[in-house]
BALOBA-1460 file (C-alpha; in Angstrom, 3 decimals):
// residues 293
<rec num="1" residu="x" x="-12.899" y="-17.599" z="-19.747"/>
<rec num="2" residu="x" x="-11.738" y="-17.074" z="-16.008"/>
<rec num="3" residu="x" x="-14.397" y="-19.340" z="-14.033"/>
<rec num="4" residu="x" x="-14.129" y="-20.048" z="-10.244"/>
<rec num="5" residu="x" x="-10.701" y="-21.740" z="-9.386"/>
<rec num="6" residu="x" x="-9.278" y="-19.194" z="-11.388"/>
<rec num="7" residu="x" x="-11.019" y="-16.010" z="-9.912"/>
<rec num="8" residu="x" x="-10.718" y="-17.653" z="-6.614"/>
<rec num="9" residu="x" x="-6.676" y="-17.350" z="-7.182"/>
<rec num="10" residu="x" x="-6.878" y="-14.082" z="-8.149"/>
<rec num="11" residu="x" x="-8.907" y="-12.756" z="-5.618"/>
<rec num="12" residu="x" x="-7.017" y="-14.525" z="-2.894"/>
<rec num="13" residu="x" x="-3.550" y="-13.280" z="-4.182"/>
<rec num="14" residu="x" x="-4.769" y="-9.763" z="-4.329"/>
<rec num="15" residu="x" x="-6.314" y="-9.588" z="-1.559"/>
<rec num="16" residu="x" x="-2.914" y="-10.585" z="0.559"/>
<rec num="17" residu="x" x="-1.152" y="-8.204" z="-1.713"/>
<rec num="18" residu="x" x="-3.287" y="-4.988" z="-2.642"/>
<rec num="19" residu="x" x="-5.258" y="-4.857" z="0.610"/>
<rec num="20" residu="x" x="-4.577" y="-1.549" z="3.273"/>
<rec num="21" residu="x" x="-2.991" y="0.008" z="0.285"/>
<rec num="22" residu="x" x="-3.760" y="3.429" z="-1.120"/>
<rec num="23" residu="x" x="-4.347" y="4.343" z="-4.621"/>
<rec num="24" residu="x" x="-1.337" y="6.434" z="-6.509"/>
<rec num="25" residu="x" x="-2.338" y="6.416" z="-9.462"/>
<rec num="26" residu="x" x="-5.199" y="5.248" z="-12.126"/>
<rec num="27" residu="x" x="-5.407" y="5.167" z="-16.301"/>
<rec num="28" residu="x" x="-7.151" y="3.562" z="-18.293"/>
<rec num="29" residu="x" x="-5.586" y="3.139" z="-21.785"/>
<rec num="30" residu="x" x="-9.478" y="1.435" z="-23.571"/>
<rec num="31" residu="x" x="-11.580" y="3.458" z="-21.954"/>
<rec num="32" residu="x" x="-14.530" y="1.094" z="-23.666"/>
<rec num="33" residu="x" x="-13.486" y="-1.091" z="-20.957"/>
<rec num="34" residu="x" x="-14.779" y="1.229" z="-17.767"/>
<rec num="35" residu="x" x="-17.996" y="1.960" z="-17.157"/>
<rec num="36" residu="x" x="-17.760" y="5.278" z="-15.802"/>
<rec num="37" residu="x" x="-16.511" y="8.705" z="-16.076"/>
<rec num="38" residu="x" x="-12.832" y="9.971" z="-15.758"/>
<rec num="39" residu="x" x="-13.724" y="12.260" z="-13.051"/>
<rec num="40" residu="x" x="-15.267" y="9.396" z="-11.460"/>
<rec num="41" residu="x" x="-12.035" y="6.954" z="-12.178"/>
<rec num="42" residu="x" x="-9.418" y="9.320" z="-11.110"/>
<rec num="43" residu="x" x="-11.880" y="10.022" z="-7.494"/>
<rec num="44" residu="x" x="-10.096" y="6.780" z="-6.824"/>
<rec num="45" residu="x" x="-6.958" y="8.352" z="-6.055"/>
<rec num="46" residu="x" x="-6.582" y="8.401" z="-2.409"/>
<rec num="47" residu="x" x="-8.749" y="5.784" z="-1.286"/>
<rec num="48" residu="x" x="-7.427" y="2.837" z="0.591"/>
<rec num="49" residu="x" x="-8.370" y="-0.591" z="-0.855"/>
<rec num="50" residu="x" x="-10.478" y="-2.636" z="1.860"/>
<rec num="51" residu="x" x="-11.318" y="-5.681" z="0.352"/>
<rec num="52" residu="x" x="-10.392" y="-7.964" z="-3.001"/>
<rec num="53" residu="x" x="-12.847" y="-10.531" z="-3.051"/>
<rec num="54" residu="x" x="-14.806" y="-13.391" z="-5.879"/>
<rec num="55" residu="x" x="-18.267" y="-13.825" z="-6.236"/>
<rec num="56" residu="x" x="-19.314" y="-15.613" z="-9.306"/>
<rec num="57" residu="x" x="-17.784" y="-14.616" z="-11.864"/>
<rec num="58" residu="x" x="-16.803" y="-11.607" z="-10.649"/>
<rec num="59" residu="x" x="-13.691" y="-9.575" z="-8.752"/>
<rec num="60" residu="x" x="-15.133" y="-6.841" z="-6.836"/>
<rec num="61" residu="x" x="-12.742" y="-3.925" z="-5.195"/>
<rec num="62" residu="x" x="-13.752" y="-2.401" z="-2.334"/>
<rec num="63" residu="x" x="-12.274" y="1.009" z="-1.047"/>
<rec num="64" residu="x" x="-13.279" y="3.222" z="1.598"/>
<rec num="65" residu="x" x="-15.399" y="4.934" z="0.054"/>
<rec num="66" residu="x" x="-16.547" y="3.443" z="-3.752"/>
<rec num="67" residu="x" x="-16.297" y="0.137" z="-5.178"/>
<rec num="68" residu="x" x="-14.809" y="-1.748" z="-8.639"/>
<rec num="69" residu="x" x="-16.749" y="-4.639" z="-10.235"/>
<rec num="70" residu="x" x="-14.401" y="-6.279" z="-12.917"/>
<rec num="71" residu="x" x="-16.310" y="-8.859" z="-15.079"/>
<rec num="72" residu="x" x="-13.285" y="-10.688" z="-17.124"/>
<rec num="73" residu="x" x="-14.997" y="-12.296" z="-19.195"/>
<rec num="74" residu="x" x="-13.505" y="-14.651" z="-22.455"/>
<rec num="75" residu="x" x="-10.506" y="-12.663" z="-23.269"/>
<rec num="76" residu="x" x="-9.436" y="-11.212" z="-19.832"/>
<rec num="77" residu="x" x="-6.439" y="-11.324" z="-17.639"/>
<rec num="78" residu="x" x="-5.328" y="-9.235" z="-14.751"/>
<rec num="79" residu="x" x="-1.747" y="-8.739" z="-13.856"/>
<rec num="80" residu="x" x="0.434" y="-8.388" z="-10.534"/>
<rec num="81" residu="x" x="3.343" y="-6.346" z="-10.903"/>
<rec num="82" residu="x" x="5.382" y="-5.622" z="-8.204"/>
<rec num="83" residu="x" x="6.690" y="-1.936" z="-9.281"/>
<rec num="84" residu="x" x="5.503" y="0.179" z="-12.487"/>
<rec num="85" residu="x" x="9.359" y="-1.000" z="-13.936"/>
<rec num="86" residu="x" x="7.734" y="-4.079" z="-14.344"/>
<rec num="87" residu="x" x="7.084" y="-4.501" z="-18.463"/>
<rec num="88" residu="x" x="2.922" y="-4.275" z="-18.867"/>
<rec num="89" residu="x" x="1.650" y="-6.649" z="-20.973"/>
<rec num="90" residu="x" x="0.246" y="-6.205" z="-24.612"/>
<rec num="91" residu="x" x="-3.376" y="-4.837" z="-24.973"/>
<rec num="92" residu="x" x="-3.015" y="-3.729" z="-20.780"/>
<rec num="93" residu="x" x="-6.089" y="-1.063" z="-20.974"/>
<rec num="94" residu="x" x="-6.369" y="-0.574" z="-17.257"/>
<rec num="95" residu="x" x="-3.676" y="0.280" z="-14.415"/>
<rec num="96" residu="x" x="-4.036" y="0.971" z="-10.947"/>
<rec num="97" residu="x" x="-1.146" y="1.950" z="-9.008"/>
<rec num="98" residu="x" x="-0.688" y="1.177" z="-5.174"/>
<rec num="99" residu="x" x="1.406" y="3.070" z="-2.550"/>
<rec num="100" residu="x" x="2.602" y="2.058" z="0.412"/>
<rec num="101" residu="x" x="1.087" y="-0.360" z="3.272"/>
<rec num="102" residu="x" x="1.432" y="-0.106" z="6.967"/>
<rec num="103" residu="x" x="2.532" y="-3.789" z="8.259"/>
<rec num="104" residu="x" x="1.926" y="-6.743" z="5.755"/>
<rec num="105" residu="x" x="-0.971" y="-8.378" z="4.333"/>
<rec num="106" residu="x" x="-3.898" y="-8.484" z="6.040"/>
<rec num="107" residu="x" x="-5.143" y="-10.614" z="8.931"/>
<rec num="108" residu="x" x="-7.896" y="-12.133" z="6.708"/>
<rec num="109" residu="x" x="-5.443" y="-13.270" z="4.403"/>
<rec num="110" residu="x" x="-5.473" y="-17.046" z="2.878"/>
<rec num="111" residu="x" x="-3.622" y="-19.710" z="4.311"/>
<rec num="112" residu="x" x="-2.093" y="-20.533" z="1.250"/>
<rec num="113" residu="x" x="-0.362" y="-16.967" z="0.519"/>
<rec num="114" residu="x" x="1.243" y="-16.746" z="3.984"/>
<rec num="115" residu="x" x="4.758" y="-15.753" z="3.443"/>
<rec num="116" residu="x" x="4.785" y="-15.593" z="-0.485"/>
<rec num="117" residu="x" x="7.173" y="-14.756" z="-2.382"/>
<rec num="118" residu="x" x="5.313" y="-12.767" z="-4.648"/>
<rec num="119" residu="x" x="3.377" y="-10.528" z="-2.433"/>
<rec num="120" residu="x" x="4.498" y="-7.001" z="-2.747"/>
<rec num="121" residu="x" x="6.643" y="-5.618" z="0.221"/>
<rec num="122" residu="x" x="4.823" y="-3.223" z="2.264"/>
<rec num="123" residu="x" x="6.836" y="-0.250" z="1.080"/>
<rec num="124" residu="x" x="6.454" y="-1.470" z="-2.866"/>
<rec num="125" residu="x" x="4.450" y="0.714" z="-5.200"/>
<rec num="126" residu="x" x="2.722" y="-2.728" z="-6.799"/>
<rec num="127" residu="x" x="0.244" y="-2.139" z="-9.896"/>
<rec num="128" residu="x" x="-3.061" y="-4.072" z="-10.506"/>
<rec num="129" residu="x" x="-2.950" y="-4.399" z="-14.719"/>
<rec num="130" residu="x" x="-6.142" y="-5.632" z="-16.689"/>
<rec num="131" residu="x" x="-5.102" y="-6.887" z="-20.336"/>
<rec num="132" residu="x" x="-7.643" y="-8.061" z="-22.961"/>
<rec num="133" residu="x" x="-7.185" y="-7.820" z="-26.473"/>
<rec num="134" residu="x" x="-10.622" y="-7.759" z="-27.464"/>
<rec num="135" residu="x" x="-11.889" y="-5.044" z="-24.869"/>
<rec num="136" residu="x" x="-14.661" y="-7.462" z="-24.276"/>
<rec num="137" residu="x" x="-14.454" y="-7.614" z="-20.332"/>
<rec num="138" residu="x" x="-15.910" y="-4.906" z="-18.786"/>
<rec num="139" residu="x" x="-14.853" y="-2.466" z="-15.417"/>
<rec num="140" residu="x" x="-17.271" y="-1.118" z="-13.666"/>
<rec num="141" residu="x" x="-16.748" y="2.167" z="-11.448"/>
<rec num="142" residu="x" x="-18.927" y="2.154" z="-8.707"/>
<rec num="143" residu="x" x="-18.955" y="5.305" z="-6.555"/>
<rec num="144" residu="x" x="-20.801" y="5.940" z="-3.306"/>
<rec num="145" residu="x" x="-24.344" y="7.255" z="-4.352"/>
<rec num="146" residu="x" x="-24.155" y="6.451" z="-7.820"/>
<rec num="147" residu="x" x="-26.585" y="3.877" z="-9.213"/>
<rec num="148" residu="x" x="-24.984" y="1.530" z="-11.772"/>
<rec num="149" residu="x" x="-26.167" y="-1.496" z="-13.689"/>
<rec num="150" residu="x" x="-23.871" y="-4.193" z="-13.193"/>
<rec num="151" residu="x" x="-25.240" y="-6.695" z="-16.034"/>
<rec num="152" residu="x" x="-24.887" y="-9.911" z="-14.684"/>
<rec num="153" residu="x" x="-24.380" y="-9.049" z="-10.964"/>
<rec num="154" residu="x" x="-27.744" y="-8.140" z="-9.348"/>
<rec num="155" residu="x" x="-29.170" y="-10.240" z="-6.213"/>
<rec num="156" residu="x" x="-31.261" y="-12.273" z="-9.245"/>
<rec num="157" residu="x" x="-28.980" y="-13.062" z="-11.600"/>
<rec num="158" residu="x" x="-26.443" y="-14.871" z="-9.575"/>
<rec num="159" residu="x" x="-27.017" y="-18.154" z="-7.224"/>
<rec num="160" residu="x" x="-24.904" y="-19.326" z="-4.285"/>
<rec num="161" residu="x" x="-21.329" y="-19.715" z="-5.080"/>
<rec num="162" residu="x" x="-20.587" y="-23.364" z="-6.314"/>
<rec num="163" residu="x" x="-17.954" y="-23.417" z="-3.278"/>
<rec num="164" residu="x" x="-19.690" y="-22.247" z="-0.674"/>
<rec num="165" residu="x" x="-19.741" y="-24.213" z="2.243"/>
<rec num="166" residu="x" x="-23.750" y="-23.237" z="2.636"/>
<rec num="167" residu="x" x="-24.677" y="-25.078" z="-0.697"/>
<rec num="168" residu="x" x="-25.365" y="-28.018" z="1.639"/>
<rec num="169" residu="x" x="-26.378" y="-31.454" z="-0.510"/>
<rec num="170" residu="x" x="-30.008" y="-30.272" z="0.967"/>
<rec num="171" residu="x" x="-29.821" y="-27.099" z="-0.997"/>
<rec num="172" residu="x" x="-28.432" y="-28.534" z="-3.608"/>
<rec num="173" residu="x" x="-31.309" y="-30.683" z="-3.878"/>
<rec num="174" residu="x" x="-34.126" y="-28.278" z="-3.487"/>
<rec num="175" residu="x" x="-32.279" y="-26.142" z="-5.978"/>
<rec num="176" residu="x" x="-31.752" y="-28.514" z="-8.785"/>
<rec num="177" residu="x" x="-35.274" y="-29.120" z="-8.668"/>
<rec num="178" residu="x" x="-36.063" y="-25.587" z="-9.768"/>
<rec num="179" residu="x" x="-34.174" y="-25.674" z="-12.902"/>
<rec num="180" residu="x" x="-34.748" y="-27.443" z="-16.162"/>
<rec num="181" residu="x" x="-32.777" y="-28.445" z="-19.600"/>
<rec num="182" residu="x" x="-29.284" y="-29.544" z="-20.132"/>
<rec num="183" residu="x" x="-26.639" y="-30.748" z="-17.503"/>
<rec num="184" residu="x" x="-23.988" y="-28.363" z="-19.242"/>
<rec num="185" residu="x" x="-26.646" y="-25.437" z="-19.861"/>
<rec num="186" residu="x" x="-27.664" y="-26.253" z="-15.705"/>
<rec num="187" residu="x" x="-23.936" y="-26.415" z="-14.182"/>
<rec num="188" residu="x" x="-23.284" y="-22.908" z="-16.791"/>
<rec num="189" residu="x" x="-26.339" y="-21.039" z="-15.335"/>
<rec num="190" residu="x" x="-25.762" y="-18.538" z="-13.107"/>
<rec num="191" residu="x" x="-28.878" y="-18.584" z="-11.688"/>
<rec num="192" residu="x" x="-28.490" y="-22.140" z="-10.334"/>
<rec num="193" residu="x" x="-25.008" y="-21.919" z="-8.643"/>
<rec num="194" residu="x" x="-22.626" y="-19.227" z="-9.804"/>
<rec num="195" residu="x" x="-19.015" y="-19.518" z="-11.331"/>
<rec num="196" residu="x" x="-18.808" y="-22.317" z="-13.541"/>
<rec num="197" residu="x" x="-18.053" y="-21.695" z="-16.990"/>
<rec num="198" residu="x" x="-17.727" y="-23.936" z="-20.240"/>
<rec num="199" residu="x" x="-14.476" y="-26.051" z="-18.927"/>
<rec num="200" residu="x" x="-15.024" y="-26.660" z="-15.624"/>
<rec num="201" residu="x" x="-18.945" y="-27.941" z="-16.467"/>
<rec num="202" residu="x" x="-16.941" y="-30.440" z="-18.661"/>
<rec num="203" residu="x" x="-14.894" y="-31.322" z="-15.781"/>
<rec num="204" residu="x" x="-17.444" y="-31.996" z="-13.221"/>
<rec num="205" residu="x" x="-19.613" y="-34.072" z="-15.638"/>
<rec num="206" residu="x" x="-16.601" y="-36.418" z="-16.936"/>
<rec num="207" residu="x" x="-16.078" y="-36.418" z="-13.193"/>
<rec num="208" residu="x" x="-19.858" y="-37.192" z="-12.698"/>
<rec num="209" residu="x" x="-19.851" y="-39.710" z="-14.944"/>
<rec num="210" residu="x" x="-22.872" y="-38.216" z="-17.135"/>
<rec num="211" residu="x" x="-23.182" y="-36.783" z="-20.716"/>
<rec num="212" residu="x" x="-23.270" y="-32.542" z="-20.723"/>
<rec num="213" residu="x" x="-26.664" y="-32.965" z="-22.454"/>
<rec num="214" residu="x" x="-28.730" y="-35.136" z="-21.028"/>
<rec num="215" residu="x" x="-31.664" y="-33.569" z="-18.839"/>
<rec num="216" residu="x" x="-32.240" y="-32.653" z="-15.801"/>
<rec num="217" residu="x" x="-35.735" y="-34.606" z="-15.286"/>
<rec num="218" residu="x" x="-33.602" y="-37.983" z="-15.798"/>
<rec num="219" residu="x" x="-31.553" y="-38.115" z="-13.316"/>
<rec num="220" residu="x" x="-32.231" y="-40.163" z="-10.678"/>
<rec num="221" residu="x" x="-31.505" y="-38.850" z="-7.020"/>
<rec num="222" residu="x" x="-28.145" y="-41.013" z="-6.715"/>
<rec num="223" residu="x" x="-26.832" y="-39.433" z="-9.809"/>
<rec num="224" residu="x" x="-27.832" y="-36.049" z="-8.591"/>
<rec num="225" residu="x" x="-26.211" y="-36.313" z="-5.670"/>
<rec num="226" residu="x" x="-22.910" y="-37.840" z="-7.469"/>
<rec num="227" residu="x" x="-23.135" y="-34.315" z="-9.602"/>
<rec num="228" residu="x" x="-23.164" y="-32.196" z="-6.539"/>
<rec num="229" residu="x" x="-20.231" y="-34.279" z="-5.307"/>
<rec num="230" residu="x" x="-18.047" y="-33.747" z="-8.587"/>
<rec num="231" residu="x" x="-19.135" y="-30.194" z="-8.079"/>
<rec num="232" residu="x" x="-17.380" y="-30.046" z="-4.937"/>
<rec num="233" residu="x" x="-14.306" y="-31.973" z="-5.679"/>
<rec num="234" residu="x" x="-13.377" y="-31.133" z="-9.091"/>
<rec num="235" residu="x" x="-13.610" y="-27.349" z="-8.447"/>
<rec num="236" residu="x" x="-11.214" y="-28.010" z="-5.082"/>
<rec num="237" residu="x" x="-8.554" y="-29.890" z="-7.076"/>
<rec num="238" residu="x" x="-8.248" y="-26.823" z="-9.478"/>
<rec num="239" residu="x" x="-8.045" y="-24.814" z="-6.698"/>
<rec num="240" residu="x" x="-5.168" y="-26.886" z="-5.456"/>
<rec num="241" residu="x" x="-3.289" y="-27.388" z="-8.763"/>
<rec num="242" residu="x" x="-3.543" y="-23.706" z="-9.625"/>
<rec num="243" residu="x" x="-2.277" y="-22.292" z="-6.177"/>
<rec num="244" residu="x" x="0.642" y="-24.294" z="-7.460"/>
<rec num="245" residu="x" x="1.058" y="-23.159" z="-10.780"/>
<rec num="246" residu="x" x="-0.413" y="-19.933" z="-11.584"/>
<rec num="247" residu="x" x="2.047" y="-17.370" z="-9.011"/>
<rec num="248" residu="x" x="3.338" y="-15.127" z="-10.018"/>
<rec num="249" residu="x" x="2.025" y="-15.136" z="-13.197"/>
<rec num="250" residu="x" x="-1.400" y="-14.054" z="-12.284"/>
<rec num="251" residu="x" x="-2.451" y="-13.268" z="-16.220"/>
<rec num="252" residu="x" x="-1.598" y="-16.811" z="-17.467"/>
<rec num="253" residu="x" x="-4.345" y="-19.267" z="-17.703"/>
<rec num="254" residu="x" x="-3.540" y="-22.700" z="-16.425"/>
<rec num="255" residu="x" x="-5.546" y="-25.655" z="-18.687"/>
<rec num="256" residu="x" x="-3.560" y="-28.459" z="-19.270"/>
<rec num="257" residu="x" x="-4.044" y="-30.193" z="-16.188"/>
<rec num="258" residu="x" x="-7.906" y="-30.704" z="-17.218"/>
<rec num="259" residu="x" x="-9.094" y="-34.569" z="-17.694"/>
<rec num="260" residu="x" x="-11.635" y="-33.854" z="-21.065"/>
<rec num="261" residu="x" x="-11.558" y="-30.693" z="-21.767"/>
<rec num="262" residu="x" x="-10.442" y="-29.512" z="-25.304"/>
<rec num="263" residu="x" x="-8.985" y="-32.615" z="-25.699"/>
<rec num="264" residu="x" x="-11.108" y="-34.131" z="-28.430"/>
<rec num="265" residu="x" x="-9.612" y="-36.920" z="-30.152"/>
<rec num="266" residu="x" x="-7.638" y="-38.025" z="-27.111"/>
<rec num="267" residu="x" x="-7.580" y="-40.861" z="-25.069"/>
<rec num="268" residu="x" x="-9.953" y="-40.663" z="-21.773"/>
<rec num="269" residu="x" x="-8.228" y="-41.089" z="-18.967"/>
<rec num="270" residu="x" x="-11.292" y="-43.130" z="-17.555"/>
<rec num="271" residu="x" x="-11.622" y="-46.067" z="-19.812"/>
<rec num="272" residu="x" x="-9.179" y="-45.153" z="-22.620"/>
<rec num="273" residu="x" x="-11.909" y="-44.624" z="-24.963"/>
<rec num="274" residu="x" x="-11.935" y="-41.665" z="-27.203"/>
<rec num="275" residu="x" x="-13.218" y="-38.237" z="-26.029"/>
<rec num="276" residu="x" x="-15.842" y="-36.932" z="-27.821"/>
<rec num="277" residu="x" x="-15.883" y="-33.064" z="-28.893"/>
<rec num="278" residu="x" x="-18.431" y="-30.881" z="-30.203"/>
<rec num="279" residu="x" x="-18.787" y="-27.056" z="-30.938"/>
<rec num="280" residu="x" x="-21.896" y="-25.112" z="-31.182"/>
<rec num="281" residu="x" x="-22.515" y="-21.501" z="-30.368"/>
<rec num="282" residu="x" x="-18.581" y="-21.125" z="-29.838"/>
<rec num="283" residu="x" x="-18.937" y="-23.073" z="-27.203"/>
<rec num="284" residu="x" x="-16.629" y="-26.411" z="-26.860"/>
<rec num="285" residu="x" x="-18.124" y="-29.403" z="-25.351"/>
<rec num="286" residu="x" x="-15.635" y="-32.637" z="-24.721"/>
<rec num="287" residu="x" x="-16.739" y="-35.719" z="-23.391"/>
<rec num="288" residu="x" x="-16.501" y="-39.292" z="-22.968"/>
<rec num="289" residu="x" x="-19.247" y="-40.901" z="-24.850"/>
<rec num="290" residu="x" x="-18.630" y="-44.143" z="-23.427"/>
<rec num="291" residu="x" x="-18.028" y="-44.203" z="-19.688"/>
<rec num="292" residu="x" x="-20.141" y="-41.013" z="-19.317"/>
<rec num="293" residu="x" x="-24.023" y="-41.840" z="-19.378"/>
């Protein structure tokens, strides 16, 4: 499942290449995937894109006049192709097709995609893809005036970002407070800080030194505070490793650099004890039973 350092790729790439574009073209070969009408898919034709941007675990599209939510979900991956010759992936069951962009990317740009190789050139015709071969991420269509349920989305449902630079170790604190039950079940909550997923919560609690199911109520306010830390850095290194290694293949997910996760049986690269792994729900949990408390 895409979770933060992956979305946070995503959105940055295609914001520097997508954005001050207009829309050619639109299709959508599994229409269970939109939510929305075809009138209301192909009103995107014409509109500029204004904005590419992450929140949670979310990528929302914003044009001049409507708006795209696209909620990936387990199985799905979005593509950036440079022309429509480019050969679409298997299962690709959405395509929007760009035109031409005055200038290059925009001023608001990242740092890190300043002169890329892999950013369209401002006369391509680049196409945003969506695969997923179980049609279980969803795209929501958005227009001006129209009142749609974004499951997952609304102001209540989603906490501060797990990066952003106002989740102060203050808020952090106050926050934590407020929730109950499981580390894992606490870092995956949306409610509590928003884009952490199944692997990364493993991450930040090998990195945290404590056990994905121990509660809440026990930790002490050191170890708290060493959670809010691993938070911080272990979602940052992704970030780093993946601006590395996931352009220009946008639709590949990058794993293997991962300390515990999915790698039951191995050696932990901590103590050199083995790593623990457990599955319930269909939902893997790795850990290090003995350096992790």
């Amino acid at each position: 499942m895409p979770e933060l350092p992956d979305l946070a790729i995503l959105a940055d790439a295609f914001h520097a290449g997508l954005t001050g574009r207009p829309v050619l073209a639109v299709e959508a070969p599994g229409p269970l995937t939109v939510r929305g009408t075809p009138a209301e898919l192909q009103a995107f034709v014409g509109q500029r894109l204004e904005r590419f941007y992450r929140r949670g675990k979310f990528l929302w599209l914003e044009f001049d006049r409507d708006r795209i939510a696209v909620n990936a979900m387990l199985t799905g991956r979005l593509q950036l192709a440079a022309s429509p010759t480019v050969k679409k992936p298997q299962k690709t069951i959405f395509v929007m097709r760009f035109g031409a962009r005055d200038g290059g990317a925009p001023a608001d740009s990242a740092a890190w995609t300043s002169g890329a190789a892999w950013i369209p050139a401002p006369d391509a015709t680049p196409e945003l893809r969506y695969r997923d071969p179980t049609q279980m991420g969803k795209i929501y269509l958005l227009p001006r005036g129209v009142e749609r349920l974004v499951p997952g989305a609304g102001p209540d449902e989603v906490g501060p970002d797990a990066d952003d630079p106002e989740l102060s170790l203050e808020v952090w604190r106050a926050r934590i407070r407020r929730h109950p039950g499981e580390l894992k079940y606490l870092l995956r909550n949306q409610k509590f800080v928003a884009g952490i997923g199944n692997a990364y919560s493993d991450e930040i609690l090998h990195a945290a030194r404590l056990q994905p199911f121990r509660k809440r109520g026990t930790l002490a306010p050191e170890e708290a505070d060493e959670l809010y830390a691993a938070v911080r850095t272990t979602l940052a290194n992704a970030v780093t490793v993946l601006r590395d290694r996931v352009p220009p293949t946008f639709e590949t997910e990058v794993r293997d650099f991962l300390a515990v996760h999915n790698r039951g049986g191995e050696a932990c690269p901590r103590c050199g004890q083995r790593i623990t792994q457990t599955e319930a729900g269909g939902f893997v949990t790795s850990y290090c039973r003995h350096c992790q408390r």
